[in-house]
N, C-alpha and C positions, 0 to 999 in steps of 0.2 A: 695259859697261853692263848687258848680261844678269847677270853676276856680282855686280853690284851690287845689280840690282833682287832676285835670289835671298836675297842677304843680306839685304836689306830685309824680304823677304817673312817673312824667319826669325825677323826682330826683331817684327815684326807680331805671328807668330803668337805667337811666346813672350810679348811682352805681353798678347795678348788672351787667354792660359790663365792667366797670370796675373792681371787683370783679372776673369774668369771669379771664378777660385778668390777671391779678395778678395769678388763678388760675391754667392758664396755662404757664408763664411766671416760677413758683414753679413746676411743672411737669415736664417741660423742664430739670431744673436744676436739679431735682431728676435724670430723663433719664441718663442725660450729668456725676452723681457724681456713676450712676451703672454702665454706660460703663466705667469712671474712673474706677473706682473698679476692674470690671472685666477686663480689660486691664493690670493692677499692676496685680492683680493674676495669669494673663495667662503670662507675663513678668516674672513675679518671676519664674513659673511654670517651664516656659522655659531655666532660668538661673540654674534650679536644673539641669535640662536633661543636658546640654550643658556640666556641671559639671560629671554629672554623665558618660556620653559617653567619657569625658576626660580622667576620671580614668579607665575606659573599654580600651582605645585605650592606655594608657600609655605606657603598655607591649607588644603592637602592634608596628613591625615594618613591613613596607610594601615592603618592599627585602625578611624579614622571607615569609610576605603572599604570593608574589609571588612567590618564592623558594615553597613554599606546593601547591599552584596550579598547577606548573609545576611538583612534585612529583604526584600530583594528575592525570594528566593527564598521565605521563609515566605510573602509574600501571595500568588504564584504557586501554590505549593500547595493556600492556602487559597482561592482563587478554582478550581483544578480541582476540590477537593472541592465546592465551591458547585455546580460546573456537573455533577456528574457525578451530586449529590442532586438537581436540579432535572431532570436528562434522563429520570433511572431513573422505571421505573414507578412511584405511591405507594402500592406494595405490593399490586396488586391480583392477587391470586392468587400470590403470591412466598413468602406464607407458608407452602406446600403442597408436598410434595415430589413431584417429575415421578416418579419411580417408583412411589410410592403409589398417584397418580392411574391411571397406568396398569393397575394390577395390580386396581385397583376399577372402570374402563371395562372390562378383560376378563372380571370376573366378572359386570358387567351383561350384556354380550356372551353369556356363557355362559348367565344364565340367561332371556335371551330367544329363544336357541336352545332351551334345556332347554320352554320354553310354546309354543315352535310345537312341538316335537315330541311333545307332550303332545295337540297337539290334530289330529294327521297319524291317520287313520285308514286304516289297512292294509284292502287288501281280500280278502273272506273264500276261504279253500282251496275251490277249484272241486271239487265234490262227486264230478264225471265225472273216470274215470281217463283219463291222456295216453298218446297213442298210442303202440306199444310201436316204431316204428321211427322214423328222426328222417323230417323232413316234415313235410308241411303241418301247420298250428295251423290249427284254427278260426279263422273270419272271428271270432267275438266275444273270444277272447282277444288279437289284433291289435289290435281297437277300444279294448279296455280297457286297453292298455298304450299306446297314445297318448291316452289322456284322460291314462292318471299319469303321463303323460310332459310333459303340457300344464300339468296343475295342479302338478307340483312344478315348472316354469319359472315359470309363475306367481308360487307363494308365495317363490321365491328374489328375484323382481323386489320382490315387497314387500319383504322382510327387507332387501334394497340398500337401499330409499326410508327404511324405520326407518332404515338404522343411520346414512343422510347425514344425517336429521332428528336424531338423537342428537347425534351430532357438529356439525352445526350449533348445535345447543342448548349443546352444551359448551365452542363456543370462543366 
């Protein structure tokens, strides 16, 4: 009976790898007949599009497309020119050239320096001779050299205040 049941057991198994193999052998071919399928679908799918962009492109000729591209790009051009005359200054001082002007503010410069020095009065050679070792100066040659020392701080503080009011005036 054990010998039996073994043989049994042997026929079991070899059926059910056969069984097996059969049932994968049916899966395969299910696999193989849904990619068929969806193959023809996505084929078909595609023969629509192909059709459909036919009838889209009929009216399309590609001389018209490029003829409007290049229409297209002229008014683009012509609207940056529009916007580029409308941004720019209209001409207010553009007709002047930046190094000219400058070279005629320096010579203002120069000769507003040349009239305050015109009117800088030096003070006169101290009559008394100076002492023959170095040392002390007179209290009054001290005094006099911080007055000039004050008044050309001074007149330097005005010549600042002209030359911002210049420049003010000029820009």
């Amino acid at each position: 009976a054990a010998l039996q049941a073994l043989k049994r057991k042997k026929r079991y198994e070899k059926q059910l790898s056969q069984i097996d193999g059969t049932l994968s052998t049916i899966e395969f071919q299910r696999e193989a007949l849904e990619n068929s399928h969806t193959n023809t679908e996505v084929l078909k799918n595609m023969g629509y599009a192909a059709q459909a962009m036919k009838k889209v492109h009929e009216n399309m000729d590609l001389n018209k497309i490029d003829d409007l591209m290049q229409d297209i790009t002229e008014q683009q051009d012509v609207a940056q020119e529009i916007s580029d005359a409308i941004s720019n200054r209209a001409g207010f001082g553009d007709e002047f050239d930046e190094d000219e002007l400058m070279a005629e503010l320096e010579e203002l410069e120069q000769e507003e320096l040349n009239k305050g020095m015109r009117d800088v009065r030096l003070p006169s050679v101290p009559s008394t001779s100076l002492p023959s070792r170095p040392g002390k100066l007179p209290a009054c040659h001290f005094t006099f050299l911080i007055i000039k020392l004050c008044s050309s701080t001074r007149k330097r503080a005005e010549d600042e205040d002209e030359m911002k009011q210049l420049a003010a005036w000029a820009s």
